[in-house]
C-alpha positions as CSV (number, residue, x, y, z in Angstrom):
1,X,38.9,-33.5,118.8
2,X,36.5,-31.6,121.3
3,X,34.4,-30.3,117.9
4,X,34.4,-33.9,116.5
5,X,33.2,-35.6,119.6
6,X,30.2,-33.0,119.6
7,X,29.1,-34.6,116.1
8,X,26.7,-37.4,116.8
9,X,27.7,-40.3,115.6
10,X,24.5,-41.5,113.6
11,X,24.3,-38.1,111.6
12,X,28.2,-39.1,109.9
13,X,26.7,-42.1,108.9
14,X,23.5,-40.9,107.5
15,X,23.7,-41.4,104.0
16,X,21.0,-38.6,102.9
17,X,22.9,-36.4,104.3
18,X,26.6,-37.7,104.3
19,X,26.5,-39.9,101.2
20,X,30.4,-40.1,100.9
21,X,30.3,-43.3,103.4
22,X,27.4,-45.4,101.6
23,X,27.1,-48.0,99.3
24,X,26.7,-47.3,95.7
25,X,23.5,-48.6,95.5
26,X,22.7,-46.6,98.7
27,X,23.9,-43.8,96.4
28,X,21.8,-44.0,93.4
29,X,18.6,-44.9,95.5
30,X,19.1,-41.7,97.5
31,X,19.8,-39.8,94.0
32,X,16.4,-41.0,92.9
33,X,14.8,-39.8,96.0
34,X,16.0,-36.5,95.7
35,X,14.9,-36.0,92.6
36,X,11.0,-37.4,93.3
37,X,11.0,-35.2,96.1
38,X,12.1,-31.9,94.8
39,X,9.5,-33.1,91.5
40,X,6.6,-33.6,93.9
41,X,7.0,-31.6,97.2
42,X,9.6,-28.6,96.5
43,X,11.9,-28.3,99.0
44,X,12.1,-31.4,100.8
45,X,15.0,-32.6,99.3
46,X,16.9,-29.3,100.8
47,X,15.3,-29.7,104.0
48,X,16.5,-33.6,104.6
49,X,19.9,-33.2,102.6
50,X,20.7,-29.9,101.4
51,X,20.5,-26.0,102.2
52,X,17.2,-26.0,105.2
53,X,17.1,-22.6,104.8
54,X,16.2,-22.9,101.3
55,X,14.0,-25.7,101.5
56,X,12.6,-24.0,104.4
57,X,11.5,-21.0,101.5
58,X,10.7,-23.3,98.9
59,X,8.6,-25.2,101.3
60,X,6.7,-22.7,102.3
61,X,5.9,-21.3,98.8
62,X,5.1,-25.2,97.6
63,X,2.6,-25.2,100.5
64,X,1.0,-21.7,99.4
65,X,0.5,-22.9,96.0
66,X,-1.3,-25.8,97.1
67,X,-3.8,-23.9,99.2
68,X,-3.9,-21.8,96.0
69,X,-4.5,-24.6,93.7
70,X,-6.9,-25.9,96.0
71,X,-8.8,-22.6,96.4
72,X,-9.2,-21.9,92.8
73,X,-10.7,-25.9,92.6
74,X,-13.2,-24.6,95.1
75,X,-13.9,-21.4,93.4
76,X,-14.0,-23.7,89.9
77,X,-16.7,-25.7,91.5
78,X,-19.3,-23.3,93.4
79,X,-18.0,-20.3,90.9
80,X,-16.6,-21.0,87.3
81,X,-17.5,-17.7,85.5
82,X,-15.4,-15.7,88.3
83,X,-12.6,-18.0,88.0
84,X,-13.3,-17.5,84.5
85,X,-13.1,-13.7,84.4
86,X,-9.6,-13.6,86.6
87,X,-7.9,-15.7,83.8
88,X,-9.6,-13.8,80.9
89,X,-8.9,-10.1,82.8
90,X,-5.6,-8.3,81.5
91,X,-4.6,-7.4,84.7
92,X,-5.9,-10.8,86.1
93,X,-3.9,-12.7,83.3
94,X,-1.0,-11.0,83.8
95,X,-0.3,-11.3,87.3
96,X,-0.9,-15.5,86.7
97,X,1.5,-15.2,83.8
98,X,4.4,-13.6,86.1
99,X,3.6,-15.9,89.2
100,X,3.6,-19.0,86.8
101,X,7.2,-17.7,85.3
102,X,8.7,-17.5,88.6
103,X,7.6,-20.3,90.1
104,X,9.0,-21.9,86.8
105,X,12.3,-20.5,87.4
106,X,12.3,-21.4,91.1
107,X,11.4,-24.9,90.1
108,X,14.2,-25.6,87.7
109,X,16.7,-23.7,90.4
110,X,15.5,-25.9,92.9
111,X,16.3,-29.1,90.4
112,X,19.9,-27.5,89.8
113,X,20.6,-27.5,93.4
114,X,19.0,-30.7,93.8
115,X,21.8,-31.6,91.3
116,X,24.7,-30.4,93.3
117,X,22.7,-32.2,96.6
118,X,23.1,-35.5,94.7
119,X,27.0,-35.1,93.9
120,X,26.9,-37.6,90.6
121,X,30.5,-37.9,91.3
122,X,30.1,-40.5,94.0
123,X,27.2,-42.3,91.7
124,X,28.9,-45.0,90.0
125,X,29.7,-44.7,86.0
126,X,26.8,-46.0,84.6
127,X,24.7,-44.2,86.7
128,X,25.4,-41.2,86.0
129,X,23.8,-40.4,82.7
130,X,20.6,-41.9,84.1
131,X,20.3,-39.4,86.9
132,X,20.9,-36.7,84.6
133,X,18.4,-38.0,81.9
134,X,15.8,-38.6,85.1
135,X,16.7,-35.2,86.8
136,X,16.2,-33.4,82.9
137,X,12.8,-34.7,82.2
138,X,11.8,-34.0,85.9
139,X,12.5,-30.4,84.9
140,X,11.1,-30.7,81.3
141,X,8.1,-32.0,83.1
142,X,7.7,-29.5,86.3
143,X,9.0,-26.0,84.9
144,X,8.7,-26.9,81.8
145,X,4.7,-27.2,82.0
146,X,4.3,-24.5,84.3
147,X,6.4,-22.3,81.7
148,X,4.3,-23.7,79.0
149,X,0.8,-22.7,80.7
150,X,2.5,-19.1,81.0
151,X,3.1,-19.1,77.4
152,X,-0.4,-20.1,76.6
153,X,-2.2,-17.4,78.7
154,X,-0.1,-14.6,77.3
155,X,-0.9,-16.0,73.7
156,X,-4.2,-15.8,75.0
157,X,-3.6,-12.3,76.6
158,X,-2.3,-10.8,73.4
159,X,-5.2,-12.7,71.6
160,X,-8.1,-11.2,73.6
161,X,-6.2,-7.3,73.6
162,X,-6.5,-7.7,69.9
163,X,-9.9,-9.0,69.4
164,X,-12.4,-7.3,72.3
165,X,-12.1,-4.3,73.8
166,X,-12.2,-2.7,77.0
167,X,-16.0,-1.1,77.0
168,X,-18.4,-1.6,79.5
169,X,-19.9,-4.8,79.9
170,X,-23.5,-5.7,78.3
171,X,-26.5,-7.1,80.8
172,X,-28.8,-9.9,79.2
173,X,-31.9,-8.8,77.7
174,X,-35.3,-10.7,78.7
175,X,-32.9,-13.2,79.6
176,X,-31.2,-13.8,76.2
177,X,-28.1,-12.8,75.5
178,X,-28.4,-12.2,71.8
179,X,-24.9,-11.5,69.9
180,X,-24.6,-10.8,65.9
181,X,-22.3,-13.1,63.5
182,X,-21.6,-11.5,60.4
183,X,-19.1,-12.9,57.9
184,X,-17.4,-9.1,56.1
185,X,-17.1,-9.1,52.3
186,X,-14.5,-6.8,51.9
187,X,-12.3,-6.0,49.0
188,X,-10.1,-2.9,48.2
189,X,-13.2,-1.4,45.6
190,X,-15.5,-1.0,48.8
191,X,-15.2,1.0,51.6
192,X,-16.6,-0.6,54.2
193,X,-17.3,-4.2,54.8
194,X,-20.9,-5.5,53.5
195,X,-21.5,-8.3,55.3
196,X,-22.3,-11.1,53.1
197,X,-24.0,-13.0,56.5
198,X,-25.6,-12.1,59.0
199,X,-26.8,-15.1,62.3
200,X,-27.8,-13.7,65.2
201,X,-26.8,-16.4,68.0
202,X,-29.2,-16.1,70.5
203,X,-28.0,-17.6,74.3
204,X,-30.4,-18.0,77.4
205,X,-28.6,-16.2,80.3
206,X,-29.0,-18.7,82.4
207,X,-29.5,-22.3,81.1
208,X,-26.9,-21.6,78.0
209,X,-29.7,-23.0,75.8
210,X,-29.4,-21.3,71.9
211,X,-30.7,-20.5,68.6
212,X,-29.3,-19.5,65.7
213,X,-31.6,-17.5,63.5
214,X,-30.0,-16.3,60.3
215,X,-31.1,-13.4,58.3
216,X,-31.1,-13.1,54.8
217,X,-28.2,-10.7,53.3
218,X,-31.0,-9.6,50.3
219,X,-33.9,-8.6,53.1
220,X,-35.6,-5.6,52.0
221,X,-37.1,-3.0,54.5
222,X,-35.5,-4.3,57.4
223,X,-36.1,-1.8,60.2
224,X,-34.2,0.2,62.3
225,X,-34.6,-0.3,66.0
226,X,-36.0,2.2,68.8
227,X,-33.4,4.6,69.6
228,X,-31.4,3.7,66.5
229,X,-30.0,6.9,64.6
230,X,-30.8,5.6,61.4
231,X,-34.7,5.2,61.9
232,X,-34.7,8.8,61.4
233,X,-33.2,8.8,58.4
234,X,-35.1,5.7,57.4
235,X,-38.8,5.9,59.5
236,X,-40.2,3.4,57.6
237,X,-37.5,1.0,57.2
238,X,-34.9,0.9,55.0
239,X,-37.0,1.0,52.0
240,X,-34.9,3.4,49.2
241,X,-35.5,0.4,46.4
242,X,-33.9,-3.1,45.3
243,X,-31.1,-1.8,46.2
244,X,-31.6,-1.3,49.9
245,X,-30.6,-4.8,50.9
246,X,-30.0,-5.4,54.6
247,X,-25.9,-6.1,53.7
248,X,-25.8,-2.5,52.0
249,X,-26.1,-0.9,55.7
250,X,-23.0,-1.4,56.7
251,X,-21.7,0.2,53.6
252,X,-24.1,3.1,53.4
253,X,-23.6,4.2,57.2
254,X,-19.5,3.8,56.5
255,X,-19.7,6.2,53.4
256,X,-22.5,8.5,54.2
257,X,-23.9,8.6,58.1
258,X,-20.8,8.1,60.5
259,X,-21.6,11.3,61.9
260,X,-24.8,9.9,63.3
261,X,-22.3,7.6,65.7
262,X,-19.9,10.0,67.4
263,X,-17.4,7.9,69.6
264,X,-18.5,3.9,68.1
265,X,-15.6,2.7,66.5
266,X,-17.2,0.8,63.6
267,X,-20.8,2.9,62.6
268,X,-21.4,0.4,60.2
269,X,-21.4,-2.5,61.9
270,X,-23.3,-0.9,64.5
271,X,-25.8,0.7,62.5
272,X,-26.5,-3.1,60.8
273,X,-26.7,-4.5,64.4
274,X,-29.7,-2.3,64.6
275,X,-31.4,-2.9,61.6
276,X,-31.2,-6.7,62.5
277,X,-32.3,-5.6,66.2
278,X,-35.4,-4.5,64.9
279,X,-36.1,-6.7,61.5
280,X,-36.1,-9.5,64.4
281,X,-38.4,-8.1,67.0
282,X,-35.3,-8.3,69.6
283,X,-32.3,-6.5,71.4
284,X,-29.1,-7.7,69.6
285,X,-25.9,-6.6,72.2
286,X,-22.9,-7.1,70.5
287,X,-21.5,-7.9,67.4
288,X,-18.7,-10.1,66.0
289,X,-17.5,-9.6,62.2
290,X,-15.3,-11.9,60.5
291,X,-13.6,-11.5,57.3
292,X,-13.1,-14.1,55.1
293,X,-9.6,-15.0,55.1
294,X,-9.7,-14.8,58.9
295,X,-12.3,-17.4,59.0
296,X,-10.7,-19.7,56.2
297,X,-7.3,-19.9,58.7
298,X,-9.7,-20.1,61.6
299,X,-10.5,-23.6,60.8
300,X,-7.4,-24.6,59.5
301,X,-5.8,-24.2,62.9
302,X,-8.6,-26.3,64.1
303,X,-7.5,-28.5,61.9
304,X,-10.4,-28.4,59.8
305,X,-14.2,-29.5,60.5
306,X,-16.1,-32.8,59.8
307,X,-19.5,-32.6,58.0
308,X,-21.6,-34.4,56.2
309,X,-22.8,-32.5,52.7
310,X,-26.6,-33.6,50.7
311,X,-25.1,-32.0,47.6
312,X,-22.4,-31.6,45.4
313,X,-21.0,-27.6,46.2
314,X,-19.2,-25.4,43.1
315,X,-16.3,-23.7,44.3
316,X,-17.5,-21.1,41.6
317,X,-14.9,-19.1,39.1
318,X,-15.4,-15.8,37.7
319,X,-18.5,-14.3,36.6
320,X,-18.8,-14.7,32.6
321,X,-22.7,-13.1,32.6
322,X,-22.8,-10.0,34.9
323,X,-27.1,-9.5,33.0
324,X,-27.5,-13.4,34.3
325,X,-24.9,-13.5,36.5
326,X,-23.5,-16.7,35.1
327,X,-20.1,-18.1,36.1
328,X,-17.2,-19.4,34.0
329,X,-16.0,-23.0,34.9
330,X,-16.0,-24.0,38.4
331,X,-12.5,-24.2,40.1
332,X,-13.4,-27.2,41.7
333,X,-16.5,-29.4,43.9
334,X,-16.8,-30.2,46.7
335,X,-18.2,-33.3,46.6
336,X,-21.7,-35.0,48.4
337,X,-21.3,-37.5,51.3
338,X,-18.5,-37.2,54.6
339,X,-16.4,-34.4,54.3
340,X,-13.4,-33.5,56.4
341,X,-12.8,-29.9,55.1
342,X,-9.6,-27.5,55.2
343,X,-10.4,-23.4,55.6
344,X,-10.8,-22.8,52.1
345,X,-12.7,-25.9,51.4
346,X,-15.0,-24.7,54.3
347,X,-15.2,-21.2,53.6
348,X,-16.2,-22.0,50.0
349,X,-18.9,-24.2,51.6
350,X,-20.5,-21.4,53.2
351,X,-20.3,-18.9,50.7
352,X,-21.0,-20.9,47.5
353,X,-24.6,-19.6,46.0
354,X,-24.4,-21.0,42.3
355,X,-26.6,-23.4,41.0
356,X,-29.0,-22.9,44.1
357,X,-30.5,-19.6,46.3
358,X,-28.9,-17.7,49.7
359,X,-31.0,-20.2,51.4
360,X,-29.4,-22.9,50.8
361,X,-25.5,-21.3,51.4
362,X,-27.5,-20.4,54.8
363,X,-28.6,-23.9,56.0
364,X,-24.6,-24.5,54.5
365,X,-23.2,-21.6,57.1
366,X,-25.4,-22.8,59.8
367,X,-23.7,-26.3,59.5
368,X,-20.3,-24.6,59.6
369,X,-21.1,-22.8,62.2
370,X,-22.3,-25.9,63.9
371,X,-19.5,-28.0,63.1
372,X,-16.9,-25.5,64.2
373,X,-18.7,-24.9,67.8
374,X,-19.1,-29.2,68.2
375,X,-15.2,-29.7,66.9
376,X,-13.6,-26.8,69.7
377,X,-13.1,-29.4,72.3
378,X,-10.5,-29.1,75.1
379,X,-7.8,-31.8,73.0
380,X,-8.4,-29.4,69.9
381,X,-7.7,-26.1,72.3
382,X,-4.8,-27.9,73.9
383,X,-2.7,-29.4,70.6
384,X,-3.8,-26.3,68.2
385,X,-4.0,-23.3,71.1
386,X,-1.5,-20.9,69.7
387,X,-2.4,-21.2,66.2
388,X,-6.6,-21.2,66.5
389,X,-6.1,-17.7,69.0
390,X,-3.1,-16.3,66.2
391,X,-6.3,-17.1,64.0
392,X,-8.8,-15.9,66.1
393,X,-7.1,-12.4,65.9
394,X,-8.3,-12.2,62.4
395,X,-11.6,-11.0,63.9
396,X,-11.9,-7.7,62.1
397,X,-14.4,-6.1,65.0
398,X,-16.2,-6.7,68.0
399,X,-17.7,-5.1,70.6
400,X,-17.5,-7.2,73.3
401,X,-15.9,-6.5,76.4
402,X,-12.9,-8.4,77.4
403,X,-14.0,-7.9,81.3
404,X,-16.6,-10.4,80.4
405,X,-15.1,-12.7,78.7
406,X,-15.6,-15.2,82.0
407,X,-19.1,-15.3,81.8
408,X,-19.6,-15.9,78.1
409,X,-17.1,-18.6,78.1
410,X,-18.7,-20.2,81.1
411,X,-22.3,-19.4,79.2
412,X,-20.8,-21.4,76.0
413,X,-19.4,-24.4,78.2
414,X,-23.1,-24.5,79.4
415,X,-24.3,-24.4,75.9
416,X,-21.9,-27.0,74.2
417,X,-24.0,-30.2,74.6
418,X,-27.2,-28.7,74.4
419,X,-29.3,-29.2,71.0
420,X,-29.3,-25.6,68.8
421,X,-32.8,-24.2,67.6
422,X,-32.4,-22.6,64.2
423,X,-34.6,-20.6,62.4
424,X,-34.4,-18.7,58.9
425,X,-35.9,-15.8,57.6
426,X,-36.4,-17.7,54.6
427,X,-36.8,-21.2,53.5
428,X,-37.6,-23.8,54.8
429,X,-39.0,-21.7,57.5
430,X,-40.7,-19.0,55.0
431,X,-41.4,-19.4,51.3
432,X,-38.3,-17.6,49.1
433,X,-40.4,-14.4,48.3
434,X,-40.3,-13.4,51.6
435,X,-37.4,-11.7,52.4
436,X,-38.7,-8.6,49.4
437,X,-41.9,-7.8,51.3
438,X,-41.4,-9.2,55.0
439,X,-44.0,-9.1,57.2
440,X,-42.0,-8.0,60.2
441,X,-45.0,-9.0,63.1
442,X,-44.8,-12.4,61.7
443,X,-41.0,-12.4,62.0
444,X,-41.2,-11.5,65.7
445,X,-43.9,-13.8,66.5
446,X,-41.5,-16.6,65.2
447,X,-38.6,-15.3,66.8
448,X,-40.4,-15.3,70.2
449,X,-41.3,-18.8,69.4
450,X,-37.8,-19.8,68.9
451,X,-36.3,-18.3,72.0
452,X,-38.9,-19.4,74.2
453,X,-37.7,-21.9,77.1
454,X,-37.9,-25.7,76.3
455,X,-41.4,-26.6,77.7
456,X,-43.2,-23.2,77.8
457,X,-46.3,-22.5,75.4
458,X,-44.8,-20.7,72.9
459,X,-42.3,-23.6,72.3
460,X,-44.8,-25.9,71.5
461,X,-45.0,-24.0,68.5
462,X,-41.5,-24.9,67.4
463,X,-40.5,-28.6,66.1
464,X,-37.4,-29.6,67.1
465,X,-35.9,-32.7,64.9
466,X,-36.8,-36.0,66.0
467,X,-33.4,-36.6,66.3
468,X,-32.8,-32.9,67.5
469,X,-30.1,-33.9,69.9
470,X,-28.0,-34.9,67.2
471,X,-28.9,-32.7,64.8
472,X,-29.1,-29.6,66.4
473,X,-31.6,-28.1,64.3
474,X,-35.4,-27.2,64.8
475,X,-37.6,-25.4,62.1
476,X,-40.3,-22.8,62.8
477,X,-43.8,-22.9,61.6
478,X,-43.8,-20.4,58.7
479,X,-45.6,-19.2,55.7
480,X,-44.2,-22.1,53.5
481,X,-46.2,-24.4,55.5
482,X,-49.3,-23.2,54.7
483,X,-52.0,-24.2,56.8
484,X,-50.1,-27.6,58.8
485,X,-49.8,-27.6,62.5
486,X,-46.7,-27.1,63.9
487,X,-46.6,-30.7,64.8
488,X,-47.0,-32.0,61.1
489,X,-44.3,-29.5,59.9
490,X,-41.7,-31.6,58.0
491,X,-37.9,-30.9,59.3
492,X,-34.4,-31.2,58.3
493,X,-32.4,-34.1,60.2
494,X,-29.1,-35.8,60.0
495,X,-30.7,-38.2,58.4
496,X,-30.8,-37.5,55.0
497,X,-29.1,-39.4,51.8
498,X,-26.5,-37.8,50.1
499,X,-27.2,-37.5,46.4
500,X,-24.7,-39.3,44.8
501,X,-25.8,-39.9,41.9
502,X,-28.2,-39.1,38.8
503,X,-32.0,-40.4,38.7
504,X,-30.6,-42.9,36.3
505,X,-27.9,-44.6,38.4
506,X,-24.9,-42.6,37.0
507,X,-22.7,-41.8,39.7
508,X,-22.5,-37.6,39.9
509,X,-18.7,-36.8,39.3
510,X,-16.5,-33.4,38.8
511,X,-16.4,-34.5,35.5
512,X,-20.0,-34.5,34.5
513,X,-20.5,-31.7,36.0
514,X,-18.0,-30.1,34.3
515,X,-19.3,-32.0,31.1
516,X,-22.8,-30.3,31.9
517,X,-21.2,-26.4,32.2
518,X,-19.6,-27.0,29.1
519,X,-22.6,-27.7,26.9
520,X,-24.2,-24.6,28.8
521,X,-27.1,-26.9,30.4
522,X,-27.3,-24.8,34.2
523,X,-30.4,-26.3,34.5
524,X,-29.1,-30.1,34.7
525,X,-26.5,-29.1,37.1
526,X,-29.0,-27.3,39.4
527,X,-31.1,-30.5,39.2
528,X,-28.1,-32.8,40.7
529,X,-26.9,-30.0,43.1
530,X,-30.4,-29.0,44.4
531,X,-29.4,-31.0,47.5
532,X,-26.8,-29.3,48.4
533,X,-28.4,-27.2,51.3
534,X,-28.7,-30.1,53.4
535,X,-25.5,-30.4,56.0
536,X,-25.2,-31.9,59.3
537,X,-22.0,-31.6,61.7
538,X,-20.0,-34.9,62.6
């Protein structure tokens, strides 16, 4: 009697606390309660009707998590590439990873006890299943996301350990941070990878404005740069005949000069990051190579891109004619006009070169390229995460650092939206002979003229597209324009026409050109796919 008269009378009656005297409709409110509280503040529901020393704990961690959460905001605001480089870092990564697991597992403890707080026994019948369907997706929804985001950063993790290593990290060059895309034709007759592209994307360290300038894969002479251990093997370029195409370093330094690079992983690669170094007049810091088949999945995790095509494209069969180097039938077109394009679709729209010249499966790669960059948005990162960075591990070899990570990520956000200078080492921006006897001091002046900042001197010398916003593309005065100023240079824009059909009217089909193959007549098909060259991103 003594110990009951010590009880307060009000705290038998409270119902949050003592539900066993309530109401039933007392019973579910405070059973919804409970379960809004420990979903939105952590803890409270211990503290007001459970365990205090537990909510107490909980509390306390819900309350460090918010300053946390509010911090990184802060730091996300005044300083995005560190936050950047913490979530991109192994160790970084890893330690979020763990903290994000238990606080998952805390969370979904916490809903359990909230469970045995709310004691569905007193709820009435019908109640009963609700609560528990309630309290479930309250978990689902609270660990479940914070266990998902866990997940996501360790695919991530594994993704980035795979792809980039750990080497130093690279400092921007006259401002530019200039980084080599090549696309690896390998196959298990070749050792080594000869790289059947080569873009150099070119980024301003600050601004994240870009170029893309592509170089042919059939350059001749291209030069070695200063300090490169092939210019002493080749002083004068790499000028040992027809055969000493600018794709056919890679293969040569594999077979015969690896000794030159003791310690670099890939000699090849590294040795054809120099020659484009120096053919362009710049310093190119790091290197990306792609094979084929990695690229191809790539973009079918991305669930393909969205272009629009000027020309019917062959998806080209066998060579029949190695002295002409004629193919057999095509396996297939892909056809003029809107195209929403899976990996192999895509990949055979880069690489296709029949019917037309490497300058027009360029302008093709660029558009890729484009279209890819434009179509990574977050929704597409969020939905199709796991299976673009499984993809994305398909990367053959790159010397990137993983420490920086942060800042190029941060450097591409800054670049997304902003138009893309292009230039070619060919046509449309030099005539088609160009590429066998370059003259390499007109290359550098052009480059220069390209990567110059919007509004300087040098940039006036550059046309951007009148719609260059939306196209993305800007051409540089060259020897095919022969004597025009810059600003009467014609330029490629999204708005072209699709050729659709013949001169006559006849709509342009598989089966005509099919027809065409089959009676031998190249020429008439080259005529209706001269177009295809012509892309633009949607």
């Amino acid at each position: 009697m003594h110990k009951t008269s010590n009880q307060p009378g009000s705290a038998l009656t409270d119902p949050v606390r003592y539900p066993s005297g309530a109401s039933a409709p007392v019973r579910t409110k405070r059973a919804f309660v409970l379960v809004l509280l420990t979903l939105f503040i952590p803890g409270s529901a211990q503290i007001v009707a459970g365990d205090r020393k537990l909510g107490r704990v909980a509390l306390r961690i819900t309350l460090t998590v918010w300053a946390l959460a509010l911090l990184t905001l802060f730091i996300a605001l005044v300083n995005r590439t560190m936050l950047l480089s913490i979530v991109t870092h192994p160790v970084g990564s890893l330690i979020i990873i763990v903290v994000l697991v238990a606080l998952a597992l805390g969370w979904a403890y916490l809903f359990l006890n909230t469970l045995r707080i709310i004691r569905p026994t007193l709820l009435a019948p019908g109640m009963r299943p609700i609560i528990a369907v309630v309290l479930a997706v309250s978990t689902i929804l609270a660990s479940g996301s914070l266990g998902y985001i866990a997940y996501v950063l360790n695919v991530s993790r594994n993704a980035i350990g795979s792809i980039f290593n750990a080497g130093p990290a690279i400092d921007p060059v006259d401002g530019r941070y200039n980084f080599l895309m090549m696309g690896g034709d390998a196959g298990d007759d070749r050792t080594g990878r000869r790289p059947d592209s080569l873009s150099v994307i070119s980024v301003d360290a600050k601004t994240g404005e870009s170029a893309i300038i592509s170089v042919p894969r059939n350059l001749q002479n291209a030069q070695f740069s200063e300090g490169s251990p092939m210019r002493e093997v080749y002083p004068e370029g790499y000028n040992c005949g027809d055969e000493c195409l600018i794709n056919a370093v890679n293969t040569e330094v594999t077979n015969n000069y690896q000794d030159l690079y003791p310690g670099v992983a890939d000699p090849g690669a590294q040795a054809t990051l120099e020659a484009v170094s120096g053919t362009l007049g710049i310093t190119v810091q790091a290197y990306v190579l792609v094979d084929m088949d990695g690229f191809a999945k790539l973009i079918d995790a991305m669930g393909g891109i969205r272009i629009k095509a000027g020309g019917w494209v062959p998806i080209s069969g066998p060579v029949t004619d190695e002295a002409n180097g004629i193919h057999g039938m095509p396996d297939g077109w892909i056809p003029a006009g809107d195209q929403h394009l899976d990996g192999f679709h895509a990949l055979w729209y880069g690489r296709s070169r029949e019917f037309v010249d490497d300058y027009a499966r360029i302008a093709r790669q660029q558009c890729v390229q484009q279209a890819m960059l434009k179509q990574l948005d977050p929704a597409t990162l969020l939905t199709k995460f796991e299976d673009i960075a499984n993809a994305g591990t398909k990367v053959v070899d790159s010397n990137i650092s993983s420490n920086q990570l942060g800042s190029f990520v941060d450097l591409a956000l800054k670049s997304k939206n902003q138009p893309v200078k292009r230039l070619t080492i060919g046509p449309p921006d030099f005539d088609a002979s160009f590429s066998t006897v370059p003259d390499f001091d007109l290359i550098h002046s052009k480059v220069q003229e390209v990567l110059a900042p919007a509004n300087s001197p040098k940039a006036d010398d550059a046309v951007v597209t009148p719609n260059g916003a939306a196209a993305g593309t800007i051409v540089a005065a060259g020897p095919l324009a022969g004597n025009l100023p810059a600003s009467q240079l014609p330029s490629p824009s999204a708005d072209f026409t699709p050729v659709t059909t013949t001169p006559d009217g006849t709509p342009i089909t598989e089966e005509l050109l099919n027809g065409l193959k089959a009676q031998g007549d190249e020429q008439g098909i080259r005529d209706l796919v001269a177009t295809n060259g012509q892309c633009a991103p949607l």
